[in-house]
C-alpha positions, 0 to 999 in steps of 0.5 A: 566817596565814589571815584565815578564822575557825574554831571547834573542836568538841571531842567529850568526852560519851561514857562512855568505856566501853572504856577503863574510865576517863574519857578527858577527865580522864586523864593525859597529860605533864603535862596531862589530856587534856582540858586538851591538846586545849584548849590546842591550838585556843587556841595557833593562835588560835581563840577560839570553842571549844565542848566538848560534854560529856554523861556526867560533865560536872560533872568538866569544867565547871571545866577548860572554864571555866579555858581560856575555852571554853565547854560545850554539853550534849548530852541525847542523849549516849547515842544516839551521837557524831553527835548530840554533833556536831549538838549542837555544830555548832548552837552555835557562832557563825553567823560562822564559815567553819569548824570543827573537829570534835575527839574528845577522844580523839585527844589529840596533834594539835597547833597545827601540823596545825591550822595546815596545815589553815586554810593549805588550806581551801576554802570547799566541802570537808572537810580533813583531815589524812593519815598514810601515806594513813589519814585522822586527825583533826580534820576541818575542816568549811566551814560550808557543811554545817553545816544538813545536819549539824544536819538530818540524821537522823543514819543513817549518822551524819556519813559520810552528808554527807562521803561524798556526793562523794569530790572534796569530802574533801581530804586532806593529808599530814602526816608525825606518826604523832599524827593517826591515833592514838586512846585508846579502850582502855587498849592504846592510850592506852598507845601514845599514852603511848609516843609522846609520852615518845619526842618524838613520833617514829615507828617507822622501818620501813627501820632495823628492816628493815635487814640483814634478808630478808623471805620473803613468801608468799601463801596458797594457793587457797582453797574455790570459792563458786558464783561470785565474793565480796567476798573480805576477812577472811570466814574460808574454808579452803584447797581441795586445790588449795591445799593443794598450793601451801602444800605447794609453798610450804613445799618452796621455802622448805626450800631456804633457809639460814633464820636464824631459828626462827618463821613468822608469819601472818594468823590467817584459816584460808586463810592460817594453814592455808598457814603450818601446811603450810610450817612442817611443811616448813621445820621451823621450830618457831614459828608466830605468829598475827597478826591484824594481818596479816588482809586488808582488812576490807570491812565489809558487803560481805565475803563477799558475791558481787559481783553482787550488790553490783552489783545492790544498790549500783550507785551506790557499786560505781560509786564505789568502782571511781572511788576504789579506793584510798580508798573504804570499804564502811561503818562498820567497813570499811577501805580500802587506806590503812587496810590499809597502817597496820595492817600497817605497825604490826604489821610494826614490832611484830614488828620489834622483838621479833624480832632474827632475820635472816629474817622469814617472813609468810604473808598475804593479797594486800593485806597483802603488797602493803603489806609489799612496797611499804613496805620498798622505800620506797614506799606500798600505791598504788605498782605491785607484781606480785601474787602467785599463791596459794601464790607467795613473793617474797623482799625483802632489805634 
């Protein structure tokens, strides 16, 4: 055990509007919420626990108090998360050499990945921890930066300090799927709830996949712009150069004994245009739209052409070309390990629902590469050989 003393901020102000009901107080086991993510710092020893409570904070002081933790009252709750994090970071003993920073929904870390995170703390970098490459919860944050969290403006909220430098976030991997799951809506505490009922076992994507045979296909060429975009989930219609290679593509998969009756794909116009062409050529009879299987969401830079992404944002061009894999565009934005979760979550769902032998997927270039590169055992980072529009590759497990 680390001789270091940490703290936990747990973040449970908001009003909890998507999932329609109070967060911190729903059940979960035989626990709320709240009395999980409580128990979870007091179960590896840290003593200095301060919950920042803000909407409905009444419900929480005698759970707080009944855990030995101590409440930190946020009045500028409604202005957003990052001022109940300045607002815990400035109460918190000034002895500490880190903390944690741990939003109450995102109730099944465990004293584990804690545990993991304090045996890898450095004195001057954020840790956090890692599912298949997307970045869960909590962060560990070296109390180093706690005056600049406390003395920002808060623009760009805390991205704004751990995205300075991409070599100060160090990133662990973990194999427990809990990390990067959240319950902001009802679906996903759902899930959540799901998970812990199966003990806290993931999906295994190789045993659904077994005996099966994955045709995948890229869509075909879309419409020209003047010159090159930041091409991610912007919706643009295939050309009529495209449009023949969905027709090629439909005339090649023809020639296969399929074993099943469906096709699934993005629900992007480009792709979902390519699937129509090739279903009107198989003659299968369903078409299933999955927005799970959308390309990369680029944030602000989606749709945009890149010179002048170039122009504008020189530095952060520059820094996404040095962290490809991890670098993200903004809030809302998703890098190549978010891409890879989504798809693989959705790739399980259907999975499971569909018993077919032949699993056809029209999609986009970064969600095959995952598909691809996941069923043969390896990750989105591993080499793969892209495939041209309207060209299929054909993975049999």
């Amino acid at each position: 055990m680390t001789d270091k003393k940490f703290g936990t901020i747990i973040l449970a102000a908001g009003f909890s509007s998507r999932m329609g009901n109070f967060k911190p107080l729903l059940p979960l086991g035989d626990k709320s919420v709240i009395e999980r993510v409580l128990e979870v710092s007091k179960a590896v020893g840290i003593e200095e626990i301060r919950v920042v409570t803000g909407y409905n904070r009444q419900a929480l002081a005698p759970i707080i108090d009944r855990a030995g933790a101590r409440e930190t009252f946020n009045p500028d709750f409604e202005k957003g998360m990052f001022t109940s994090i300045q607002a815990g970071a400035a109460a918190l003993l000034s002895d500490l050499d880190g903390f944690f920073i741990m939003p109450v929904d995102c109730p099944l870390v465990t004293g584990e990945v804690l545990t993991r995170l304090m045996e890898q703390f450095e004195a001057d970098k954020f840790t956090v921890p890692c599912y298949r490459g997307k970045k869960g919860h909590p962060l560990l944050v070296p109390a180093l930066y706690r005056k600049a969290i406390i003395e920002h403006d808060g623009k760009n909220g805390l991205k704004a300090i751990t995205d300075r430098d991409p070599e100060k976030m160090k990133r662990i991997e973990v194999d427990y799927e809990g990390v990067v799951m959240d319950m902001d809506t009802p679906e996903a505490y759902g899930e959540i709830k799901e998970y812990l009922a199966n003990g806290c076992q993931s999906e295994n994507l190789q045993r659904l996949a077994s005996g099966r045979r994955f045709f995948l296909i890229r869509h075909g060429q879309i419409r020209q712009h003047q010159e090159k975009i930041f091409l991610g989930q912007t919706d643009v219609p295939l050309s009529a150069e495209g449009q023949k290679q969905a027709l090629d593509a439909g005339r090649k998969l023809a020639n296969y004994q399929l074993q099943t009756d469906r096709l699934y794909t993005s629900d992007l116009l480009r792709a979902s245009q390519t699937a129509d062409t090739v279903k009107e050529q198989t003659g299968l009879m369903r078409l299933c739209l999955e927005p799970g299987l959308r390309e990369m969401n680029l944030g602000p830079w989606d749709g945009k052409f890149i010179s002048q992404i170039k122009r504008e944002f020189p530095e952060e061009y520059e820094k996404r070309g040095r962290n490809i894999m991890t670098y993200k565009m903004g809030h809302g934005s998703e890098n190549f390990f978010d891409l890879q979760y989504r798809v693989f979550r959705t790739l399980v769902k259907l999975l499971k629902a569909d018993d077919n032998r032949d699993i056809i997927i029209v999609a986009h270039s970064g969600v095959l590469r995952a598909i691809s590169n996941n069923l043969k055992g390896k990750d989105i980072s591993a080499d793969w050989k892209k495939l041209a529009n309207g060209e299929m590759e054909i993975v049999e497990l």
